[in-house]
Each structure stands twice: as C-alpha cells, then as structure tokens.
C-alpha positions as CSV (number, residue, x, y, z in Angstrom):
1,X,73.2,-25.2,111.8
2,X,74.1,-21.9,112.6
3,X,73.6,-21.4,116.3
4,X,73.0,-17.5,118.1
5,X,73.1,-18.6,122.2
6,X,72.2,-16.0,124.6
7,X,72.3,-16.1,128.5
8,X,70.1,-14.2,130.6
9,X,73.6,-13.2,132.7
10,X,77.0,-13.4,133.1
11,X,77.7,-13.6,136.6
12,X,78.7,-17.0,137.6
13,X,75.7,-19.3,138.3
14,X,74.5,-22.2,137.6
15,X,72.2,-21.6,134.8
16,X,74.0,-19.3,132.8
17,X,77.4,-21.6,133.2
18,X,75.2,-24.5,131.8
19,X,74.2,-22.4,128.7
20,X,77.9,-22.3,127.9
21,X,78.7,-25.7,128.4
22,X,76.0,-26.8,126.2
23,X,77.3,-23.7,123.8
24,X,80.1,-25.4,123.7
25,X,78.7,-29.0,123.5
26,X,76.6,-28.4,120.3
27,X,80.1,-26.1,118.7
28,X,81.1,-29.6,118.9
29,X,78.8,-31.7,117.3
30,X,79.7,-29.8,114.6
31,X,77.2,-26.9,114.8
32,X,78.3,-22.5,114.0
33,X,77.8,-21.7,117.8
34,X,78.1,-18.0,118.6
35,X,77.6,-16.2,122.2
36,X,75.2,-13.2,122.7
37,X,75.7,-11.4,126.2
38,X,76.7,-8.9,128.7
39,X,79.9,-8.8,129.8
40,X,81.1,-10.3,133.1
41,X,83.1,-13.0,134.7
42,X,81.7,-15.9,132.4
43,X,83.0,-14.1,129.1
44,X,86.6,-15.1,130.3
45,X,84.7,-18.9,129.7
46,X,83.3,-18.0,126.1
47,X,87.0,-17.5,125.5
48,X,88.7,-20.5,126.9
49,X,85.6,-22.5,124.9
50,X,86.7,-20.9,121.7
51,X,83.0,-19.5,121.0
52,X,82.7,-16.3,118.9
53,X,81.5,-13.5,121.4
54,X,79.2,-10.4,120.7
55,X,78.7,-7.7,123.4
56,X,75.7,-6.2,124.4
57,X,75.2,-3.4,127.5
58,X,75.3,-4.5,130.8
59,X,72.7,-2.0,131.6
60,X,69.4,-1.7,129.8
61,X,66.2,-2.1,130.1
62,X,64.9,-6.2,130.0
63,X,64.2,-6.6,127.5
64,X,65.4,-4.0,125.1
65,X,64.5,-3.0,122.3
66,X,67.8,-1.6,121.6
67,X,69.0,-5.6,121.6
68,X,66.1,-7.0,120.1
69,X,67.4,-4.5,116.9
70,X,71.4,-6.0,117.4
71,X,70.1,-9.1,117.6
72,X,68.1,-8.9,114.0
73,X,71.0,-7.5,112.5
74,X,73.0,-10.6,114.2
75,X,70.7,-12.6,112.4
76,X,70.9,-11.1,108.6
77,X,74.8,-10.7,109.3
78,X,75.8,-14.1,110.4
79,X,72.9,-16.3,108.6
80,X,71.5,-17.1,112.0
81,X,69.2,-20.4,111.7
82,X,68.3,-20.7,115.5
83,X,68.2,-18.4,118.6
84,X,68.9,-19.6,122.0
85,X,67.7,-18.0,124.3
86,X,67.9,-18.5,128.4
87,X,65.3,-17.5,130.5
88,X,62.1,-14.8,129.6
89,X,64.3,-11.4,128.7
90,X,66.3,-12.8,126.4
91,X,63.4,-15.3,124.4
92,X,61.4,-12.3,124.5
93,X,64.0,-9.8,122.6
94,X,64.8,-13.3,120.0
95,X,60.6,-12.7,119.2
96,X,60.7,-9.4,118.6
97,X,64.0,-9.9,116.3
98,X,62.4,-13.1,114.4
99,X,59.2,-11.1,113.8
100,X,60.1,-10.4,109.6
101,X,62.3,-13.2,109.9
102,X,60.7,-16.3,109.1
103,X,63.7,-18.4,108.2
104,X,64.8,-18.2,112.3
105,X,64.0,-20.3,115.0
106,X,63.6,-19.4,118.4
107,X,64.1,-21.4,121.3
108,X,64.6,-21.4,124.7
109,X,65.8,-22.8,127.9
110,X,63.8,-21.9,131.8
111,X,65.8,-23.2,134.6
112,X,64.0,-20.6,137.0
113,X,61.5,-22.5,139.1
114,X,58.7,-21.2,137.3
115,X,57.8,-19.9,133.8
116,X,56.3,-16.6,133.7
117,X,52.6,-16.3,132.7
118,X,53.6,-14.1,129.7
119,X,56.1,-16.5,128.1
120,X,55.3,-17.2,124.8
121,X,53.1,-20.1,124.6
122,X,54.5,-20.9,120.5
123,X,58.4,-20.9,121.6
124,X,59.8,-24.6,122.2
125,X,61.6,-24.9,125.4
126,X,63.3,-26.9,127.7
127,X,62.8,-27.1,131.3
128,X,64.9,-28.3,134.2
129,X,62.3,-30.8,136.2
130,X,59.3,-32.8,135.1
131,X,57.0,-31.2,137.7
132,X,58.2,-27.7,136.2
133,X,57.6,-29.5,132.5
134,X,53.9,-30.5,133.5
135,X,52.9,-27.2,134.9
136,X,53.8,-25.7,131.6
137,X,51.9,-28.0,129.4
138,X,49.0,-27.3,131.5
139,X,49.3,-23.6,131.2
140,X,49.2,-24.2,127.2
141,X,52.9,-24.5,125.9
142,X,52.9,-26.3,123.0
143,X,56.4,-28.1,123.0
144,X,58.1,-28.3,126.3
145,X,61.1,-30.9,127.0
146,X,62.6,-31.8,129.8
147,X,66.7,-31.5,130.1
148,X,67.9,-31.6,133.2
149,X,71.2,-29.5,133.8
150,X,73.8,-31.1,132.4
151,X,77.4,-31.9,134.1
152,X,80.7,-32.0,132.8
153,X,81.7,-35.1,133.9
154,X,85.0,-35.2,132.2
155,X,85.8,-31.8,133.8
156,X,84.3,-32.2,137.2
157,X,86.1,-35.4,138.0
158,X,86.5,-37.2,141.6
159,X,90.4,-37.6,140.4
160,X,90.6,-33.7,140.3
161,X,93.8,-32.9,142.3
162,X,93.4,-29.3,144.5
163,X,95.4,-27.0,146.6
164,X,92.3,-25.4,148.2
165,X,92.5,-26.0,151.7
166,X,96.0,-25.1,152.0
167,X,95.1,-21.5,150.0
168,X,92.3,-20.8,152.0
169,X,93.6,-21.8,155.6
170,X,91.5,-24.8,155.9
171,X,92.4,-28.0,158.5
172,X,93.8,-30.9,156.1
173,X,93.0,-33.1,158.8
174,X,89.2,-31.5,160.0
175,X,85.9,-33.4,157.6
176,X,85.1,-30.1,155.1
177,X,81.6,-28.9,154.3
178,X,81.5,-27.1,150.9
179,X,78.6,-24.7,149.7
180,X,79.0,-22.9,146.2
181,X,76.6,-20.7,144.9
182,X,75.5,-17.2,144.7
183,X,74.7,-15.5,147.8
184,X,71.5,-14.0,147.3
185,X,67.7,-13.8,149.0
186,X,65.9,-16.3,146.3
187,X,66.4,-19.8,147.2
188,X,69.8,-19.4,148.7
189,X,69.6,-17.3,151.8
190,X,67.7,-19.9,154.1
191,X,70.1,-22.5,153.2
192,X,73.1,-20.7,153.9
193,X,72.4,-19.3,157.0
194,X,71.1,-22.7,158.4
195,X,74.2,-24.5,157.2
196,X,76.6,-21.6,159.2
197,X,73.9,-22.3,162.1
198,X,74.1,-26.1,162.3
199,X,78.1,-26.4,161.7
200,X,78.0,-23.9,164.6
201,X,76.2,-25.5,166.7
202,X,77.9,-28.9,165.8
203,X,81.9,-27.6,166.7
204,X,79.9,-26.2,170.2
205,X,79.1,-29.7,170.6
206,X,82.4,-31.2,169.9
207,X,82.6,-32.1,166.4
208,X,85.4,-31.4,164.6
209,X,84.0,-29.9,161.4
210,X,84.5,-26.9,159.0
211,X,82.6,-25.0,156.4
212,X,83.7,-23.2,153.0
213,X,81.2,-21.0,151.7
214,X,82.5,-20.0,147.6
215,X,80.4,-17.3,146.1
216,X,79.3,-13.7,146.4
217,X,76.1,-11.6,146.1
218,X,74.3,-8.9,147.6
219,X,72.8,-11.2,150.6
220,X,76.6,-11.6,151.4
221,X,76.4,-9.1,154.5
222,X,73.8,-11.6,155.8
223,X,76.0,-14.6,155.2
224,X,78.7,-13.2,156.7
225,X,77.7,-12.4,160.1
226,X,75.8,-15.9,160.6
227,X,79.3,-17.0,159.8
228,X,81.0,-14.7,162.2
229,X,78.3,-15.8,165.3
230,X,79.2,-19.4,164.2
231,X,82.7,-18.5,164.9
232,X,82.5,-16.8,167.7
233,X,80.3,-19.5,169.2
234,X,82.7,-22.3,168.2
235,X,85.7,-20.4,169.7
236,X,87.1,-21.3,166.2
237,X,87.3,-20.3,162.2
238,X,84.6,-22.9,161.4
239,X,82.7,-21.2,158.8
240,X,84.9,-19.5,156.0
241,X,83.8,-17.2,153.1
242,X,85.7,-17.1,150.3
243,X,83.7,-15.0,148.0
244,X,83.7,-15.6,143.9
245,X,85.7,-18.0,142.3
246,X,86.0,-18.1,138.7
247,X,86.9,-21.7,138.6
248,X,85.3,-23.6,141.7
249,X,86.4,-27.0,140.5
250,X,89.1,-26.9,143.3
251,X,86.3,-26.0,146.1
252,X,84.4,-29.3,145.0
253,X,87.2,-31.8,144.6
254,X,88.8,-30.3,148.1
255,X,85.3,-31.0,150.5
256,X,83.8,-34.5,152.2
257,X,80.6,-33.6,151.6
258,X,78.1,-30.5,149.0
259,X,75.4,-28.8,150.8
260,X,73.4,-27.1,147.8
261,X,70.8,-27.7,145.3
262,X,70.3,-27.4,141.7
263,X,73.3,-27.2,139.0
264,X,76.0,-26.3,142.0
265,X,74.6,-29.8,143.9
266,X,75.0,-31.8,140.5
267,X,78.5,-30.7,139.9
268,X,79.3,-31.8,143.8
269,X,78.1,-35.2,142.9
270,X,79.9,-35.7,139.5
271,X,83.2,-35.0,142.3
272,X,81.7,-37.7,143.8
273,X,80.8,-36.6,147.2
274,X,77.5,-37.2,149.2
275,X,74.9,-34.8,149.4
276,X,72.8,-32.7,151.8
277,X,70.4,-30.7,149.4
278,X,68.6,-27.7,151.1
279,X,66.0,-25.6,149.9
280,X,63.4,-22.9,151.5
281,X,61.2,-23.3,154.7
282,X,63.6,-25.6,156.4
283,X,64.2,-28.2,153.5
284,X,67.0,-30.6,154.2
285,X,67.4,-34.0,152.9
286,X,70.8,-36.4,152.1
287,X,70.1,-38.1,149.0
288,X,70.8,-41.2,149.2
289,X,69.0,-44.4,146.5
290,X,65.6,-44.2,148.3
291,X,65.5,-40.0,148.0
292,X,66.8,-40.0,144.4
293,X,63.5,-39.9,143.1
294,X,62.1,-37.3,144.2
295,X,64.7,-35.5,143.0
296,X,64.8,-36.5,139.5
297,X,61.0,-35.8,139.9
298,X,60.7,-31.9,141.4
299,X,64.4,-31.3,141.1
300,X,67.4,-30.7,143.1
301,X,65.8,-28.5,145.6
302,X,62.6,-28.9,148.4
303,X,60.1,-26.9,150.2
304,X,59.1,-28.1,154.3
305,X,60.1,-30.6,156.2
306,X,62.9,-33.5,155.2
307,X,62.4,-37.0,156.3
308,X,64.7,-35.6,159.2
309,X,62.4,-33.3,160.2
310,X,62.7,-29.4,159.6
311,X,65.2,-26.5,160.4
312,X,68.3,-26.0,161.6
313,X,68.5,-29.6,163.7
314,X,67.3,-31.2,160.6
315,X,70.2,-30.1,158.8
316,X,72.7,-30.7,161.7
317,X,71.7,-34.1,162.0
318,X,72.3,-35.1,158.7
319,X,75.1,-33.2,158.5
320,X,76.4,-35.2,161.6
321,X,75.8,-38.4,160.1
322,X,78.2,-38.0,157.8
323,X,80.8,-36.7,159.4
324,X,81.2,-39.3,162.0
325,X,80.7,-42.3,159.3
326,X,83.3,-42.3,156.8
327,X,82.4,-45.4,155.2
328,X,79.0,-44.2,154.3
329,X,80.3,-40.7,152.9
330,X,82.6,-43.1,150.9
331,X,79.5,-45.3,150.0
332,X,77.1,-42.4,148.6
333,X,80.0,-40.4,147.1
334,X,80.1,-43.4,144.5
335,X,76.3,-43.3,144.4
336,X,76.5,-39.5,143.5
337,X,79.0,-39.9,140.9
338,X,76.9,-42.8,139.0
339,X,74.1,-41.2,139.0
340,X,75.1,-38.0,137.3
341,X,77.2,-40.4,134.6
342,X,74.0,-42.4,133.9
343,X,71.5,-39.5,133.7
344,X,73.0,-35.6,132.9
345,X,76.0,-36.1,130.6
346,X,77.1,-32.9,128.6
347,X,76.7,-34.9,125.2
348,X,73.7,-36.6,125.8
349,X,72.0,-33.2,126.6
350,X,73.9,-31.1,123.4
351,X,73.0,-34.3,121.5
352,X,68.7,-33.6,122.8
353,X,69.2,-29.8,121.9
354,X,70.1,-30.9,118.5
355,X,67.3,-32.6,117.8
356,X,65.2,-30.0,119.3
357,X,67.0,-26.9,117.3
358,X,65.9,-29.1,114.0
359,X,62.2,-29.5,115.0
360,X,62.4,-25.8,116.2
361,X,64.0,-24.9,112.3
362,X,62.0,-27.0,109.9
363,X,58.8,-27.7,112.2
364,X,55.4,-25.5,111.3
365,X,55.6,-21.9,112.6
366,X,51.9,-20.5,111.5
367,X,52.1,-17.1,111.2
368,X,48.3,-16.1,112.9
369,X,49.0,-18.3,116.1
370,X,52.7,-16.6,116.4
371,X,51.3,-12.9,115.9
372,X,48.6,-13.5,118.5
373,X,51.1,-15.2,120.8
374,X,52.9,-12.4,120.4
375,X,50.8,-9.8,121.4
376,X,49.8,-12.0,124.4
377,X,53.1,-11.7,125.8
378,X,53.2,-8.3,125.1
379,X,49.9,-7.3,127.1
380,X,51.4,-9.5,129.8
381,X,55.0,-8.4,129.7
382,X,53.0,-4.5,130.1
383,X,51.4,-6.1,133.3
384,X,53.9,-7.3,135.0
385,X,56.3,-4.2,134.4
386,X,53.0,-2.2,135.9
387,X,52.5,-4.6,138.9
388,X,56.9,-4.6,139.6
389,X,56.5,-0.7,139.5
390,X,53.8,-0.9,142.1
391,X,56.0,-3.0,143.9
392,X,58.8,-0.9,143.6
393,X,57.7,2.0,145.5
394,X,55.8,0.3,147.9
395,X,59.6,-1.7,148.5
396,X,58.2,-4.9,148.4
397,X,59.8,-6.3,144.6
398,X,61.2,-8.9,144.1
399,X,64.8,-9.7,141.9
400,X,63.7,-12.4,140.3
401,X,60.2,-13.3,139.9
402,X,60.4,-16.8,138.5
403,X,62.3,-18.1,141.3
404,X,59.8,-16.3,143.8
405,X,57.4,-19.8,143.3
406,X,59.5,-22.8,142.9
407,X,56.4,-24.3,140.2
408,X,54.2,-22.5,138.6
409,X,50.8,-23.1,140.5
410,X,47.8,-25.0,139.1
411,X,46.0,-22.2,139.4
412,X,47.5,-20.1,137.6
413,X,48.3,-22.7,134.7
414,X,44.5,-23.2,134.1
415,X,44.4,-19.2,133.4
C-alpha cells in the first residue's frame, strides 16, 4: 500500500512522535510510507527514519483549504491508497481531499482525550484508551479501535548508557526525579507545578532528592518560578529545567524514577523505571500490579484523588516512598519494563494499523452516508469556529479543545 501519514504538529510530543514511529513501523512492513507536515523539530526524525517528507505552512488556517488542495494533488501524484491522518485538522482536510476520490482511504488516529463532536462519524480510527474507545461508539462512530501508544522498546532500552547528569549539573550520587513533556496549561501544568512543590518540600525536610524537568512551552514562565521557590526553599538547585531536547532518551535512562502520564510515562517504563503518574485536580498514583488496571482501562493519566489521597502531600508521599526504598524502585522498574514489552510494542501496533489501513481500503465506503457525514462535520466544524471566536474575545479559549475533557461525556455522546 501506498501510505500518505500526516501529524497534527511537529513540535516534540508525545502524539505526534508516535505517528512517526508507527510511520516508520508500517515503511517497514513493507508498505510506501510518506510524511505530510509542518516543519519543526520532529522533521529532523522524518529524516533519520528515511521517510519521504512534503512541507506544508506552518501557519494557516486548521484546517485549510489551501492543504486539503496539496493534499489531493499528493494523492493523484503519488497513487496515494490511504491517508493518515492525526487528530481532527488534519482527518478533516484528508475528507475534503478524498471527496472525488473514491479509490482513497482515510483514516485516523485521536490520542486527545476526547473526540470532537464534529469528527466524522464514517472515518475509521484508533483511539488511545478503551474508556475514550466506548464513548465514541456511543456517540455513533462506526469503526473505532483501540491502540494504545506504542513504545520503542528496542530504542528506549534500560541498558541505554547516558551522560545526562554530568551535562546538566546533576548529583551522581542524589536519587533523580525525571519529568518530560511539554510545558503547557492542558493536562500538564498541575502536574508540574506539584511535582517542583513536593520535591521542594521533601529537600526542606531532609531528603536528599532532585528533579529534571526536559521540555518547553508557553506555560514554561509558570514552571520555572515554582522551580525557582523550590530552590530557594531547599537552600539548593533541586529542581532543574532543561528546556527541549530533541532526543530525551538520555533524560529517561539517567533518572530513578518518571513522574508523567501518557506516551512520555510509557517511554519511562520501557527504561524500566517506576512510576508516579499525575494528572489534573490533584491526581497522583505509583503504578504498581494492583493499579495497572486502571490504567490500561482510562489511560495513563487520572482526574481526583489517588489511593494516597490528593495534592501536593499525595504526590510527596509517593514520591518519598521510593526514594528511601531502593529495592522496591528496583522491583517495579522490572514491572514497568514488562509490561510495556507484553502489551505496546512498535510492531505489534504497525502490524494492527495494517490490518486496519486494508479494511479502511477495500471495506464499503457508500457514497450517501459519506456526503451526509460530511456535511455534518461541516455544520459542526462552522460551530465550533463561531463558539472559539466568542471565546476569543471574551479571553476565555482554550488551545486545545479535545484535551479540555479528558472523555468525551455521556451526554454529549447520546447527542
């Protein structure tokens, strides 16, 4: 097959890095695999994967007409048989491409933690959790699978040797907290700050602990002055940013133990190095075997209290247990690294996308149901731009929507 893959961004992230990866997964399965995008830092990866590359502006309207029309010319140049697209902009601009182009499959990939009431109810998809999976089904998608995001685990070894403590000024001999991901408000921002206020609070106490922060973003002001109070309470460089790093491998393989969620928390376990996974409205948990499930079941993230309670002292408590019990870091480090070998390999998940792109390519495609769909999305997609307008000058929009409500609601999946 002849594959046309197109990220949503190209900053580094989680989602977008695992579009590549699986890019580069099905290239090898023996698939024509090209890359649609932006440009930014992750084009550097397209390269070093050896993918074809096709540029498209950085700034435009989402979505754009303007790419929608590259995009069908994509598809009559290079015999496209299936578009890929990540997230609602780019699906939306593969529909309006495929419209007079029967012979082309779209499909796409949500890893948000919703999926916008306008996405087209006719486009197969993956999503990234079951609960996110049922949701959709109830709202009326036809084909929705569940992949979670897949790890490297060649790549993203335990083995992997590193220089990063010594490059960034970090104690050798001090336990090291690692957080990598993008500093920004949605999901991120309570996490952060609560992880620079309980390793704070934990060097006031007497623990001998430190904190790398790798990433950057615009909530990065923020970040930074928890970090500096931290400091400044600890009497000591306890909490150190680092901002963007192209290749993070080395921030992983150098810490004791992740605090994260998501793709960046999966990626710390294939290291093989325990967990703390934080989320939004004081969400901390360690997994451990008897939390595992309800993270393979909602996803590597959490809303409320943990079984620690909530908060800050939620988080500095776990985050305490740890540190003073090496054996047990030792002990759910190997759990971590199983668990991503069993269940999220790169190859089994390129091997399910596979399957899917051939369903997607040679399954039924009625052309009344797709037209209406169509013009569903449309009416909804005019919506929402109204209602984000609205928002706009009132100064109360959000950046990104679908992350706004970690699952779509009930409610509105019965609409």
């Amino acid at each position: 097959m002849k594959v046309l893959v197109y990220p949503h961004a190209m900053e580094i992230g989680g989602s977008q890095l695992n579009a590549l990866q699986l890019a580069g997964a099905v290239r090898d399965l023996g698939h024509e695999v090209t890359v649609l995008s932006e440009p930014g830092p992750l084009v550097d990866y397209v390269r070093e994967l050896r993918l074809p590359h096709v540029e498209i502006p950085l700034h435009r309207r989402r979505p754009s007409a303007r790419v929608a029309r590259r995009l069908g010319g994509l598809i009559d140049d290079l015999g496209i048989d299936v578009v890929h697209g990540h997230e609602w902009p780019p699906v939306l601009e593969a529909v309006a491409a495929t419209a007079n182009r029967r012979d082309t499959a779209v499909y796409a990939t949500v890893m948000s933690m919703s999926v916008v009431p306008f996405f087209p109810k006719t486009v197969p998809m993956t999503v990234g959790t079951e609960e996110i999976r049922a949701a959709a089904i109830a709202a009326g998608h036809q084909r929705v699978t569940l992949l979670e995001p897949p790890v490297d685990t060649d790549g993203d070894r335990p083995d992997l040797e590193t220089s990063f403590r010594e490059e960034h000024g970090l104690d050798p001999a001090v336990p090291l907290l690692a957080m990598v991901c993008r500093l920004v408000p949605e999901l991120k921002l309570e996490g952060l700050l609560a992880a620079c206020d309980a390793v704070g609070e934990l060097a006031v106490a007497g623990r001998k602990v430190q904190l790398v922060i790798v990433g950057d973003g615009r909530s990065r002001p923020e970040v930074e002055a928890r970090a500096a109070r931290a400091n400044e309470l600890a009497g000591s460089r306890v909490v150190v940013l680092t901002g963007e790093i192209s290749d993070p491998r080395p921030a992983y393989a150098a810490a004791d133990v992740l605090v994260g969620q998501g793709g960046s928390a999966l990626r710390g376990m294939s290291f093989g190095k325990p967990l703390v996974v934080v989320g939004e409205r004081g969400f901390s948990e360690l997994l451990t075997r008897e939390t595992a499930p309800r993270f393979l079941s909602a996803g590597w993230y959490g809303q409320g209290p943990g079984s620690r309670g909530s908060g800050v002292p939620a988080l500095r408590d776990a985050l305490d247990h740890l540190i003073g019990n090496p054996g047990l870091r030792k002990e759910l480090g190997a759990f971590s690294r199983e668990l991503v070998v069993e269940r999220f390999s790169l190859r089994g998940a390129a091997e399910l996308l596979e399957r899917e792109y051939t369903a997607a390519r040679y399954g039924p495609r009625p052309l009344a149901p797709l037209a209406a769909d169509a013009a569903r999305s449309a009416a909804g997609l005019f919506g929402y731009k109204l209602h984000r307008k609205y928002q706009g000058l009132r100064g109360t929009a959000r950046t990104d929507d679908a992350n706004a409500n970690p699952v779509l609601s009930r409610e509105r999946a019965a609409r």
